[in-house]
TORZAVO-546601 format. One record per residue: residue in one letter; y, z, x of N, C-alpha, C in turn; residue number from 1. Coordinates in nm, 4 decimals. Atoms other than C-alpha are relative to their C-alpha. Layout:
<recs>
rec res: A, n.Y: Y, n.Z: Z, n.X: X, ca.Y: Y, ca.Z: Z, ca.X: X, c.Y: Y, c.Z: Z, c.X: X, n: NUM
...
</recs>
This chain:
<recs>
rec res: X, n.Y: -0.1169, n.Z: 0.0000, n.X: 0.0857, ca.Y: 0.0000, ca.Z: 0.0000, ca.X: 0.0000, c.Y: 0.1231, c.Z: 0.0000, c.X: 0.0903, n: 1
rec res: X, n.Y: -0.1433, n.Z: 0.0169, n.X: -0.0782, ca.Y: 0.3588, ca.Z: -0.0882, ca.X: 0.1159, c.Y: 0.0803, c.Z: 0.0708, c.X: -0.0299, n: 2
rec res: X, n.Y: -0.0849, n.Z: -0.0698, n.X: 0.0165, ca.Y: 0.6587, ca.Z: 0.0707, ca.X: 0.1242, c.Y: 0.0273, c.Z: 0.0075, c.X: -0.1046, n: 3
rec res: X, n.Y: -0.0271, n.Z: 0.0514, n.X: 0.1154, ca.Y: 0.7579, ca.Z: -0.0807, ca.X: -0.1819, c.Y: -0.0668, c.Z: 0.0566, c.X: -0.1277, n: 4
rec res: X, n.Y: 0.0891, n.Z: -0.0280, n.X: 0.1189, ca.Y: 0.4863, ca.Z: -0.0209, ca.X: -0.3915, c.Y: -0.0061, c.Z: 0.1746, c.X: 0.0139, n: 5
rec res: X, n.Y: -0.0005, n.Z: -0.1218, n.X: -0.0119, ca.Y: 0.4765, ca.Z: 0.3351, ca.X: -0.2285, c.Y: 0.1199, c.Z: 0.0897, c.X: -0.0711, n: 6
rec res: X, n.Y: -0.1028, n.Z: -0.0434, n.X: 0.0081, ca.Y: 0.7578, ca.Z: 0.3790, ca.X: -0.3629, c.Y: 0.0244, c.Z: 0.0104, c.X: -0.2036, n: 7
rec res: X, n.Y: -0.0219, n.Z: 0.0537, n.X: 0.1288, ca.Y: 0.7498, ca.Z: 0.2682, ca.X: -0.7074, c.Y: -0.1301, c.Z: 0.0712, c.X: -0.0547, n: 8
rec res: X, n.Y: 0.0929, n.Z: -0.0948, n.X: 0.0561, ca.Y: 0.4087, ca.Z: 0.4678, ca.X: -0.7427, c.Y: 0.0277, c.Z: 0.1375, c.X: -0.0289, n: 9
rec res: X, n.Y: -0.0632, n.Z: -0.1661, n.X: 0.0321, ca.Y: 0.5924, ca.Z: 0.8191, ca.X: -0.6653, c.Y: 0.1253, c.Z: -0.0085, c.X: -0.0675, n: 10
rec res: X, n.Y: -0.1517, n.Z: 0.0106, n.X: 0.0472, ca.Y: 0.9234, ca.Z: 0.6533, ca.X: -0.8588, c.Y: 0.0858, c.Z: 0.1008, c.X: 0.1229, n: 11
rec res: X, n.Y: -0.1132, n.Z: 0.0119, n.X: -0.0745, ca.Y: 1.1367, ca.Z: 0.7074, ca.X: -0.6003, c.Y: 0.0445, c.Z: -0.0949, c.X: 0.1027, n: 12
rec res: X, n.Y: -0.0596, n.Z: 0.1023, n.X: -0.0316, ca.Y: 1.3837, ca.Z: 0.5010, ca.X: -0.3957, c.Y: -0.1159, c.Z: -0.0318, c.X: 0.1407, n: 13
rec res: X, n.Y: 0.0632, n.Z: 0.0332, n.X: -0.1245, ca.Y: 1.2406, ca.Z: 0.2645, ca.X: -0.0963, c.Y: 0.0748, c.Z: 0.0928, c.X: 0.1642, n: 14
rec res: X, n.Y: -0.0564, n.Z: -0.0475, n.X: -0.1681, ca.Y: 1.4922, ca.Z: 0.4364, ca.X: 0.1817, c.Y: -0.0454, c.Z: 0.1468, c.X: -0.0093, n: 15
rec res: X, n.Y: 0.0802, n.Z: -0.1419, n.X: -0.0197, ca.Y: 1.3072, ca.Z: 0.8178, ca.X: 0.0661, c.Y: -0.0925, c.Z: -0.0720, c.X: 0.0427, n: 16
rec res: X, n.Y: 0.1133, n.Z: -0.0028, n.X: -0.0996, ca.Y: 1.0016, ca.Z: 0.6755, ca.X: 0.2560, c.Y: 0.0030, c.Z: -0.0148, c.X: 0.1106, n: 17
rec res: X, n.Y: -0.0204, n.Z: -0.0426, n.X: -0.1782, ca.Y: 1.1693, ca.Z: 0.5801, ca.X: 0.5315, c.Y: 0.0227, c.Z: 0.0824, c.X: 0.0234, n: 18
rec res: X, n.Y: -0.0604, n.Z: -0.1127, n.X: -0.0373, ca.Y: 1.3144, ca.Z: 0.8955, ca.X: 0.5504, c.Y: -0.1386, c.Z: 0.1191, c.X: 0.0208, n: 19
rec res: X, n.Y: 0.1203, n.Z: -0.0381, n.X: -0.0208, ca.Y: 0.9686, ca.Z: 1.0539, ca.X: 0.5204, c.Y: -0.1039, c.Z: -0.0474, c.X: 0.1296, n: 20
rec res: X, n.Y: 0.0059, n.Z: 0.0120, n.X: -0.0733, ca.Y: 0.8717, ca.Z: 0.8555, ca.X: 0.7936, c.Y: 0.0622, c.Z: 0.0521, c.X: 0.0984, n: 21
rec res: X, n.Y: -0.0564, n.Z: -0.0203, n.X: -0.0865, ca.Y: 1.0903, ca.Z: 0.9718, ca.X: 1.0086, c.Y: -0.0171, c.Z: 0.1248, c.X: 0.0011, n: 22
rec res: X, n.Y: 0.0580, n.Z: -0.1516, n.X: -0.0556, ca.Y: 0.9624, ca.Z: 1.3160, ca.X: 0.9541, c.Y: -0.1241, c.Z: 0.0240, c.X: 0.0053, n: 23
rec res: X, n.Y: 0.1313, n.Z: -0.0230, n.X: 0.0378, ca.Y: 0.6251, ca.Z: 1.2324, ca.X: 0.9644, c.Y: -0.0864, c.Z: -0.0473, c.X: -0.0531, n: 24
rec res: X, n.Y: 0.1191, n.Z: 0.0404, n.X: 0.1161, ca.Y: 0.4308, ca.Z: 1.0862, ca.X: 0.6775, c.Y: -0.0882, c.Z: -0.1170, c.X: 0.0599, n: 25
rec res: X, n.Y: 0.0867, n.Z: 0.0646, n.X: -0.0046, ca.Y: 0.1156, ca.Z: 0.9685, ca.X: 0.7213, c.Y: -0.0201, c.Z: -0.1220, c.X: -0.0204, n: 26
rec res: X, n.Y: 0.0621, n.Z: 0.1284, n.X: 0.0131, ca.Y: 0.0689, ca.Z: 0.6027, ca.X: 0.7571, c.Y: -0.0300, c.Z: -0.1353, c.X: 0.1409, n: 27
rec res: X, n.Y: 0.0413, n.Z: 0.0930, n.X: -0.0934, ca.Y: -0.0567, ca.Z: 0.2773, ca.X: 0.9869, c.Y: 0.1215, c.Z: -0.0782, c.X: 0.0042, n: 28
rec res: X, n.Y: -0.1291, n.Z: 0.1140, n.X: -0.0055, ca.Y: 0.2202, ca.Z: 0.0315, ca.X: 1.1262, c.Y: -0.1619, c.Z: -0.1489, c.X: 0.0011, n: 29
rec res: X, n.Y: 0.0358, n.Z: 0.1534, n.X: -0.0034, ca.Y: 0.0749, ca.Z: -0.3617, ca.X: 1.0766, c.Y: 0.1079, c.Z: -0.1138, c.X: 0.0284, n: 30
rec res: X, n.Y: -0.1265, n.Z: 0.0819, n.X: -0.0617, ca.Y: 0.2794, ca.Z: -0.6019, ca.X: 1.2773, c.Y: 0.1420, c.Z: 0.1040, c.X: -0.0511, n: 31
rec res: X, n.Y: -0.1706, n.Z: -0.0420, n.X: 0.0351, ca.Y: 0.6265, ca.Z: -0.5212, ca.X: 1.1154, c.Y: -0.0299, c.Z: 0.0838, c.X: -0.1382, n: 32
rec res: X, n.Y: 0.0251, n.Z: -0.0707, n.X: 0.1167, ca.Y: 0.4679, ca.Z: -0.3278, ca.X: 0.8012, c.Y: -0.0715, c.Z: 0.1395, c.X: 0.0212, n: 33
rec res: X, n.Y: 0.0519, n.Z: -0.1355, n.X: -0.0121, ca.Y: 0.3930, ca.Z: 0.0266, ca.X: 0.7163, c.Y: -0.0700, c.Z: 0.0039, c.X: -0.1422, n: 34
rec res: X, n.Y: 0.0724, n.Z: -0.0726, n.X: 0.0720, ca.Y: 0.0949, ca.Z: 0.1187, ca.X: 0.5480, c.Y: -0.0657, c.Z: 0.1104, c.X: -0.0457, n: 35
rec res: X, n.Y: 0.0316, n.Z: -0.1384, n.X: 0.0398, ca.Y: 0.0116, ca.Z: 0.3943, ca.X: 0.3171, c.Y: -0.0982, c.Z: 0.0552, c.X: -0.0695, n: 36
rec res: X, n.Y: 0.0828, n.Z: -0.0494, n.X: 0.1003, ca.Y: -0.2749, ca.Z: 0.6015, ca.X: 0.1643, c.Y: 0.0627, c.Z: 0.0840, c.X: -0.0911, n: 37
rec res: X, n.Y: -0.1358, n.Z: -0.1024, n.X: 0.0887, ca.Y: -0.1361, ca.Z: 0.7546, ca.X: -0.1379, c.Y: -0.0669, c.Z: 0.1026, c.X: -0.0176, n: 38
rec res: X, n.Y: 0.0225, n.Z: -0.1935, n.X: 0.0221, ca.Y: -0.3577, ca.Z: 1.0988, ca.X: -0.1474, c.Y: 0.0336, c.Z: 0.0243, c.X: 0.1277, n: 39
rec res: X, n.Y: -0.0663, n.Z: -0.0940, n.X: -0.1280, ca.Y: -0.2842, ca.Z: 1.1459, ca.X: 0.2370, c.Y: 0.1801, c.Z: 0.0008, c.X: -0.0272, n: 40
rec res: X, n.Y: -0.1271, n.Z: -0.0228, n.X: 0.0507, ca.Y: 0.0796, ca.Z: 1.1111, ca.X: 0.1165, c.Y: 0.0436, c.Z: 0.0763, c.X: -0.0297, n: 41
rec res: X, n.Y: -0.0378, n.Z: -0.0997, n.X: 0.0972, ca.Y: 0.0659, ca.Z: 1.3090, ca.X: -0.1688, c.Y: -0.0016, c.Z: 0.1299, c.X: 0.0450, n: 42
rec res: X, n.Y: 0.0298, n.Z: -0.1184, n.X: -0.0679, ca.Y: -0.1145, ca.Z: 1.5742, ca.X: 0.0592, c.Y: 0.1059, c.Z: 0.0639, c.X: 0.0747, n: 43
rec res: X, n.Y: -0.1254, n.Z: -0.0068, n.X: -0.0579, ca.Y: 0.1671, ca.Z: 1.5406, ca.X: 0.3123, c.Y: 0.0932, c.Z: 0.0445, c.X: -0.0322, n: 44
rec res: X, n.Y: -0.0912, n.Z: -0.0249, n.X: 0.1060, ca.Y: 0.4334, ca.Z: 1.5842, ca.X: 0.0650, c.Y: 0.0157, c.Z: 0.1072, c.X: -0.0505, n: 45
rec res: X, n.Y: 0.0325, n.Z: -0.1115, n.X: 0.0536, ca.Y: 0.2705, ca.Z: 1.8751, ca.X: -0.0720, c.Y: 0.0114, c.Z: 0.1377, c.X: 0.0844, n: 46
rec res: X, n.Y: 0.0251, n.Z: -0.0487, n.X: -0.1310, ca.Y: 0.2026, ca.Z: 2.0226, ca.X: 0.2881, c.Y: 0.1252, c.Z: 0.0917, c.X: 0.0398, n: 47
rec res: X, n.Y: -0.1378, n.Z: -0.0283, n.X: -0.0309, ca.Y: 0.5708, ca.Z: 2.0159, ca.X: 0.3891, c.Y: 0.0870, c.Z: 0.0248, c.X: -0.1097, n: 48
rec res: X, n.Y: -0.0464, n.Z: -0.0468, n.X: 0.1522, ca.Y: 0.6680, ca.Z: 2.1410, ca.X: 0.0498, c.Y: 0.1612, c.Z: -0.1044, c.X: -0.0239, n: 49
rec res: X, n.Y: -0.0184, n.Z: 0.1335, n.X: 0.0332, ca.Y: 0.8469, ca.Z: 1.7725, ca.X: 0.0021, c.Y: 0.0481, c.Z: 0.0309, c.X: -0.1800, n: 50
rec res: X, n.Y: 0.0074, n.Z: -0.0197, n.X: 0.1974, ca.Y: 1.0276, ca.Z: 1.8216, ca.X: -0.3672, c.Y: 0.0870, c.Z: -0.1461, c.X: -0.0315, n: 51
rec res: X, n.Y: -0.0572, n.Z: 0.1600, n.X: 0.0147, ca.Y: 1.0404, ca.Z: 1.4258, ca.X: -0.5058, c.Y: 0.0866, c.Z: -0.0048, c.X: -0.1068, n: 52
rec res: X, n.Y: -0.0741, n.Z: 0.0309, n.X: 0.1564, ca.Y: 1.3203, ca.Z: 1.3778, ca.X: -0.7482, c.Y: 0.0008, c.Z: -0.1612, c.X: -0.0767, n: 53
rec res: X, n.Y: 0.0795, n.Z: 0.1309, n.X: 0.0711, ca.Y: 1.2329, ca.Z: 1.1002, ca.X: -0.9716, c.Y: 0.1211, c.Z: -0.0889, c.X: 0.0048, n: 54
rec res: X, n.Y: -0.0970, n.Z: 0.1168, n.X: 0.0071, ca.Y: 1.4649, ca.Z: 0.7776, ca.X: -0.9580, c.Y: 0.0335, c.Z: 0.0094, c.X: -0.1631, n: 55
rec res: X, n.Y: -0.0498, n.Z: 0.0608, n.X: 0.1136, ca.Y: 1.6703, ca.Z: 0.7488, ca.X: -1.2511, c.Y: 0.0633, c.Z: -0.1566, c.X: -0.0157, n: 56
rec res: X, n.Y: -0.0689, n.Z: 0.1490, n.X: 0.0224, ca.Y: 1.7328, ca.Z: 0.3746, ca.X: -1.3336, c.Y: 0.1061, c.Z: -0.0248, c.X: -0.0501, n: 57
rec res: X, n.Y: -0.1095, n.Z: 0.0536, n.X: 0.1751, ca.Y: 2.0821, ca.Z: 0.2770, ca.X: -1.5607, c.Y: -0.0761, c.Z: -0.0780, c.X: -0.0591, n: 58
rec res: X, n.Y: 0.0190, n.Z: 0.1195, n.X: 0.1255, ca.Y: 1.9871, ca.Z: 0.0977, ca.X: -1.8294, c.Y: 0.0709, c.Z: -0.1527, c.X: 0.0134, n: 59
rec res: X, n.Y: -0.0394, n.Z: 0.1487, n.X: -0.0203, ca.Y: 2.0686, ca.Z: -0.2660, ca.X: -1.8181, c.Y: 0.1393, c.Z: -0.0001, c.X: -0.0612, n: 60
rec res: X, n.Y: -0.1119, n.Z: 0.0697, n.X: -0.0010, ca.Y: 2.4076, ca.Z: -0.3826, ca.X: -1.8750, c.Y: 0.0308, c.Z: -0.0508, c.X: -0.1341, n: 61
rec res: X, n.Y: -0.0046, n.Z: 0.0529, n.X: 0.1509, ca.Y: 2.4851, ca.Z: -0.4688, ca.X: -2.2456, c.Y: 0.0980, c.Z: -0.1534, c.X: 0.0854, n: 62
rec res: X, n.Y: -0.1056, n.Z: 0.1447, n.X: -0.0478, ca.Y: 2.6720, ca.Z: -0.8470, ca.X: -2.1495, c.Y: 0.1162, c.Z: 0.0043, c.X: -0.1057, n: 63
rec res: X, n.Y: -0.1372, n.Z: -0.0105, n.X: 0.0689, ca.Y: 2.9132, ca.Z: -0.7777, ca.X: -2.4295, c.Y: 0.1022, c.Z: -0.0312, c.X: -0.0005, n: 64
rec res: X, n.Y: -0.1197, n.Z: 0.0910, n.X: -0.0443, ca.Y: 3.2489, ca.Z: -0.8738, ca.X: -2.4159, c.Y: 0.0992, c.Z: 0.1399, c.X: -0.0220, n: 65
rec res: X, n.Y: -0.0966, n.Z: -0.0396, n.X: -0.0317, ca.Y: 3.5985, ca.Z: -0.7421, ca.X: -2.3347, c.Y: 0.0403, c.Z: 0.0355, c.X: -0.1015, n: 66
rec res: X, n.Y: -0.0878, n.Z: 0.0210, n.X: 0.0797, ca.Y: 3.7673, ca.Z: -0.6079, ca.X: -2.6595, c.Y: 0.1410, c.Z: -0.0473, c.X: -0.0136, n: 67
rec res: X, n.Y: -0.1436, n.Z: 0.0170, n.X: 0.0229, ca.Y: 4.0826, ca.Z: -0.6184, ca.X: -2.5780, c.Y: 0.0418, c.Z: -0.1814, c.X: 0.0358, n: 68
rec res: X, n.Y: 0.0220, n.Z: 0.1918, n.X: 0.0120, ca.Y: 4.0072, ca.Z: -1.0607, ca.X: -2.5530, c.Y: -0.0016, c.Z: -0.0130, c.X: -0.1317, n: 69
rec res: X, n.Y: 0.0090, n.Z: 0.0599, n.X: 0.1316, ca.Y: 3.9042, ca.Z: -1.0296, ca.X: -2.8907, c.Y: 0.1368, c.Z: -0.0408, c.X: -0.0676, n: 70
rec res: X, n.Y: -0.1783, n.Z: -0.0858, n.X: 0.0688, ca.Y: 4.2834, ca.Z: -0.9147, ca.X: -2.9731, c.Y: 0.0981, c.Z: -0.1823, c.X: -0.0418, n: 71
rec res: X, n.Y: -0.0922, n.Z: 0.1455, n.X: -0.0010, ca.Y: 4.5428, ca.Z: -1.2025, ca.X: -3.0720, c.Y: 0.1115, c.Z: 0.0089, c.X: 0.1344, n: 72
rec res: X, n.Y: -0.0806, n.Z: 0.0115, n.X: -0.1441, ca.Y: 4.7554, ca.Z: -1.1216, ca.X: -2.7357, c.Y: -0.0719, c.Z: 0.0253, c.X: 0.0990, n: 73
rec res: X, n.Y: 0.0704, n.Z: 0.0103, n.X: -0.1500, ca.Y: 4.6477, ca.Z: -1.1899, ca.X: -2.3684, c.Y: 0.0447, c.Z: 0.1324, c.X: 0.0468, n: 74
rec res: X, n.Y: -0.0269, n.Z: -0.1268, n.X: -0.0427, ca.Y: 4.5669, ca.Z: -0.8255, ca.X: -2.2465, c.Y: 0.0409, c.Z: 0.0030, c.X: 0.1781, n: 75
rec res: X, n.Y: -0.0500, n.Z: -0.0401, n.X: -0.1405, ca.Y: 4.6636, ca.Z: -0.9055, ca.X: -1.8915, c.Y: 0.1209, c.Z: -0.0098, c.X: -0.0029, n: 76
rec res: X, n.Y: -0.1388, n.Z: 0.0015, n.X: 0.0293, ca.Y: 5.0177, ca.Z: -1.0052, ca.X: -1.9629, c.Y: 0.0358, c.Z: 0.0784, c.X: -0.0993, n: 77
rec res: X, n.Y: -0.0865, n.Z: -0.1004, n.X: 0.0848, ca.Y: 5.0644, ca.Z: -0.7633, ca.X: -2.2376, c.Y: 0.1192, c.Z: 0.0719, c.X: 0.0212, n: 78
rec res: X, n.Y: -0.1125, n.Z: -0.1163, n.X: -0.0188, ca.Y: 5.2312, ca.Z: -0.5283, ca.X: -2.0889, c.Y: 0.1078, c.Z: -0.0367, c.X: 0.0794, n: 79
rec res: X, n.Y: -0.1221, n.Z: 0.0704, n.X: -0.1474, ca.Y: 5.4209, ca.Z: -0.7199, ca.X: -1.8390, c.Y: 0.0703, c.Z: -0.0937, c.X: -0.1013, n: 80
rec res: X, n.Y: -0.0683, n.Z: 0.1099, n.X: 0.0857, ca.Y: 5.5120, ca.Z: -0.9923, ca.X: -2.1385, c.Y: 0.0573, c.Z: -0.0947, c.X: 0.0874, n: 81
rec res: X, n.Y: -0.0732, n.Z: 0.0642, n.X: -0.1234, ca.Y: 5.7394, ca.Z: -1.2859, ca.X: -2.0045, c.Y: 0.1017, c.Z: -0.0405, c.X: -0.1482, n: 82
rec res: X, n.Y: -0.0968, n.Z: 0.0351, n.X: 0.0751, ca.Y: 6.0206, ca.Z: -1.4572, ca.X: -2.1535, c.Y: -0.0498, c.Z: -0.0940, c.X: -0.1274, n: 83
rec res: X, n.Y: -0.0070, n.Z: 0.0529, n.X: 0.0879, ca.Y: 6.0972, ca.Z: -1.5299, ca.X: -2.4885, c.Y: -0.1932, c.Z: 0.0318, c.X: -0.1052, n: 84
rec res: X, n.Y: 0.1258, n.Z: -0.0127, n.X: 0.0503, ca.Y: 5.6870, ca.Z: -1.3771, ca.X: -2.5982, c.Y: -0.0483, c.Z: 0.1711, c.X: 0.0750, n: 85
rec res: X, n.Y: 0.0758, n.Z: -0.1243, n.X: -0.0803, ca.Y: 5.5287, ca.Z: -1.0315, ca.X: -2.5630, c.Y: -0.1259, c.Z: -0.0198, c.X: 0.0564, n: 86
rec res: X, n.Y: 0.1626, n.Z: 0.0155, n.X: -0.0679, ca.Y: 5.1972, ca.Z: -1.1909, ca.X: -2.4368, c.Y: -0.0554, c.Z: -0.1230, c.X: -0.0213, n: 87
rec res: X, n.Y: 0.0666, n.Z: 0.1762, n.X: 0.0437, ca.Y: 5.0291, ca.Z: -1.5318, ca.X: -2.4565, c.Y: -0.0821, c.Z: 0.0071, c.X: -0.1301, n: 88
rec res: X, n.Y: 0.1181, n.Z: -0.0025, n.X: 0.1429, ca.Y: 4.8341, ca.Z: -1.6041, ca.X: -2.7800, c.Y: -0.0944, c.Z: -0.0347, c.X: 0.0363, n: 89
rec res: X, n.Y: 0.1612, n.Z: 0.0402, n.X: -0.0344, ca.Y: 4.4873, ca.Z: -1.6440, ca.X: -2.7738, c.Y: -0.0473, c.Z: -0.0908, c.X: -0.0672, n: 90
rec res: X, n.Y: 0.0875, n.Z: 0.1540, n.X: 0.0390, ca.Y: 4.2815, ca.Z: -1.9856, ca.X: -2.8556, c.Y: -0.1446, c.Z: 0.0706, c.X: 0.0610, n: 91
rec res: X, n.Y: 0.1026, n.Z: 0.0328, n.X: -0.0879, ca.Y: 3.9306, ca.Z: -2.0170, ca.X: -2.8101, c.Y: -0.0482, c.Z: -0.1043, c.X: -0.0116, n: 92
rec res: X, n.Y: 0.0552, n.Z: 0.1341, n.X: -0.0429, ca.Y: 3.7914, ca.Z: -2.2646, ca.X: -2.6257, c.Y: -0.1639, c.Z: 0.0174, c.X: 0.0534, n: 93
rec res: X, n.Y: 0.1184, n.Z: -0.0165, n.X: -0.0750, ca.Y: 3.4614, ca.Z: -2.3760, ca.X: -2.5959, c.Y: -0.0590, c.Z: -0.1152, c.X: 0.0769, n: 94
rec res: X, n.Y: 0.0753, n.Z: 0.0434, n.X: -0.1146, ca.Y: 3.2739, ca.Z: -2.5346, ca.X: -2.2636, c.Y: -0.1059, c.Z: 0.0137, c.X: 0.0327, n: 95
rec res: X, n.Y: 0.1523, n.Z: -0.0194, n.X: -0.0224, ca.Y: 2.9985, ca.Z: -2.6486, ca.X: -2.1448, c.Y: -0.0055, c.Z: -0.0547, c.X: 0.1682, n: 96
rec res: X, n.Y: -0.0366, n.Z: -0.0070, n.X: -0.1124, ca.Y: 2.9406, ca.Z: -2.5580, ca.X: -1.7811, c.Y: -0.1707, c.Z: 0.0156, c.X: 0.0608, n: 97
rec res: X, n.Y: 0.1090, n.Z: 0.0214, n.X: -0.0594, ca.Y: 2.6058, ca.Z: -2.6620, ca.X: -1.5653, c.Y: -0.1275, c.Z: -0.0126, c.X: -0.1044, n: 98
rec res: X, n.Y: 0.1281, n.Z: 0.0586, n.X: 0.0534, ca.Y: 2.4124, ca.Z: -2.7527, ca.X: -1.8916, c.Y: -0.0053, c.Z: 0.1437, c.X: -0.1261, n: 99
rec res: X, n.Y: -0.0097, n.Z: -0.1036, n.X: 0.1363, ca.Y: 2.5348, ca.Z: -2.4038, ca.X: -2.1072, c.Y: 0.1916, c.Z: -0.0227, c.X: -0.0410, n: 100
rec res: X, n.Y: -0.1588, n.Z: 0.0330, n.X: 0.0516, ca.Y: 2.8125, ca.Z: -2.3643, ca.X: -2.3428, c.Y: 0.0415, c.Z: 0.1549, c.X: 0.0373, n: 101
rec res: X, n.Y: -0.0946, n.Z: -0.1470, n.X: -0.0447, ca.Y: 3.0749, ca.Z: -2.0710, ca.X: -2.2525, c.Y: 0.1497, c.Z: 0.0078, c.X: -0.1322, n: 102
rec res: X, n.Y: -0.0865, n.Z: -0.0004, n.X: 0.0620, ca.Y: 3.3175, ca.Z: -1.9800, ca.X: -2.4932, c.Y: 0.0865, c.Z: 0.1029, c.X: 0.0725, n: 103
rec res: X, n.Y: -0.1635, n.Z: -0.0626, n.X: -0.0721, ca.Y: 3.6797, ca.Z: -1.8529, ca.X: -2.3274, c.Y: 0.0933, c.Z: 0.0200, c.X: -0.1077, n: 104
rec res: X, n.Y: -0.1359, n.Z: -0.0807, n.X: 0.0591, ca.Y: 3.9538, ca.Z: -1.6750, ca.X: -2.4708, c.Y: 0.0856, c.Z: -0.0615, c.X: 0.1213, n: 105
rec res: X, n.Y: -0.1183, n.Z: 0.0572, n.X: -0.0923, ca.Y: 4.2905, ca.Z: -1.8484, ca.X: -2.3371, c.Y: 0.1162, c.Z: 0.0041, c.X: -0.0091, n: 106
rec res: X, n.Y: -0.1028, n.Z: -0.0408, n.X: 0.0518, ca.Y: 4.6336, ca.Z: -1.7420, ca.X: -2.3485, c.Y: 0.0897, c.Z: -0.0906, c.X: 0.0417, n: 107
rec res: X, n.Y: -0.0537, n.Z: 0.1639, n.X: 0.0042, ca.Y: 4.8850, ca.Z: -2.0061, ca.X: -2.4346, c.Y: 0.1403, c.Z: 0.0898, c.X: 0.0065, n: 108
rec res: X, n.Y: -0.0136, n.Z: 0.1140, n.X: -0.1182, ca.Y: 5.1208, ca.Z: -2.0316, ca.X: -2.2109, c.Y: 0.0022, c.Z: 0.0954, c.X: 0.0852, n: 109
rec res: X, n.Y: -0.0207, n.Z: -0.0355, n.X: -0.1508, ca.Y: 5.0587, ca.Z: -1.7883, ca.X: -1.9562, c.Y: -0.1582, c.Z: -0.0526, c.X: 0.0265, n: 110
rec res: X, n.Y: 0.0983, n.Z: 0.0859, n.X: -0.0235, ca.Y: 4.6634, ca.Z: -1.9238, ca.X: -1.8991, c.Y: -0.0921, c.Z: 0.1053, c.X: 0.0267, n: 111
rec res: X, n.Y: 0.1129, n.Z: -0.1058, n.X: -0.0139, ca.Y: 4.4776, ca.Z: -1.6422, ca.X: -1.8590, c.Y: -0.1306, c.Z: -0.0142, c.X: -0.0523, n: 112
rec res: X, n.Y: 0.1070, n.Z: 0.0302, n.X: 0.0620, ca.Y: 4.1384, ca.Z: -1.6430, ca.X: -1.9641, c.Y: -0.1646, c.Z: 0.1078, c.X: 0.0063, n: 113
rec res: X, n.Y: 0.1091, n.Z: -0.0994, n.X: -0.0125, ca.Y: 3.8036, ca.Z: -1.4515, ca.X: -1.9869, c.Y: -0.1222, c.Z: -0.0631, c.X: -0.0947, n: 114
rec res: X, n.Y: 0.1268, n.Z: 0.0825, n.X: 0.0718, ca.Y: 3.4517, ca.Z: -1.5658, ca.X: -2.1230, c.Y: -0.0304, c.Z: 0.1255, c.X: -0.1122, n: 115
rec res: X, n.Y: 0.0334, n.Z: -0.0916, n.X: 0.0684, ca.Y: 3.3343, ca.Z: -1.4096, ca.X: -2.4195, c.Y: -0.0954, c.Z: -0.0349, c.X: -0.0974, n: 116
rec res: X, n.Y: 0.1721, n.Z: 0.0022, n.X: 0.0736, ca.Y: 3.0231, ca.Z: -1.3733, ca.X: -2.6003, c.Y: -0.0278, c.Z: 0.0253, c.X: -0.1376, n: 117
rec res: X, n.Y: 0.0303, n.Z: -0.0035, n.X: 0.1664, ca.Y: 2.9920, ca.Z: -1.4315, ca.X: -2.9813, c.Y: -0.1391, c.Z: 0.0382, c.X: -0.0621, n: 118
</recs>
């Protein structure tokens, strides 16, 4: 078993094994790879009273969109405004870019823009 997988068996990160290496833990080098038995590990671990805190993952990323795009004024110029408009108005435009479509929010006439996801 590889680092990798060693790693993903005790859920925790790949650089806690190097770090376990480096104090020790039981395993074979192969060319440029380190291999591991996972009960002499576990033993190890146990040995040197080793306390594993479990990897917490984030949760994936909702792709969602910007509210303040949804808005009828361009939120980057809002606050700054320019002459004669407190903020560009918003259009959307939609494009089709390497074979998908993208729909943009675009603020008329300062040009701002942001993709947003219907």
């Amino acid at each position: 078993m590889d680092r990798n997988e060693l790693a993903e068996e005790l859920n925790v990160f790949p650089w806690d094994v190097d770090d376990w290496l480096l104090w020790g833990c039981p395993a074979e080098k192969f060319l440029s790879q380190w291999n591991f038995n996972v009960p002499d590990v576990k033993k190890w671990l146990k040995k040197n009273k080793f306390k594993i805190k479990p990897t917490t993952k984030p949760p994936p990323k909702d792709p969602g969109s910007d509210n303040d795009w949804l808005n009828k004024r361009c939120p980057q110029c809002q606050e700054k405004g320019f002459l004669g408009e407190k903020a560009g108005l918003l259009c959307t435009l939609g494009e089709i870019i390497m074979g998908r479509w993208y729909f943009r929010r675009v603020g008329y006439p300062c040009g701002h823009s942001m993709e947003i996801i219907t």
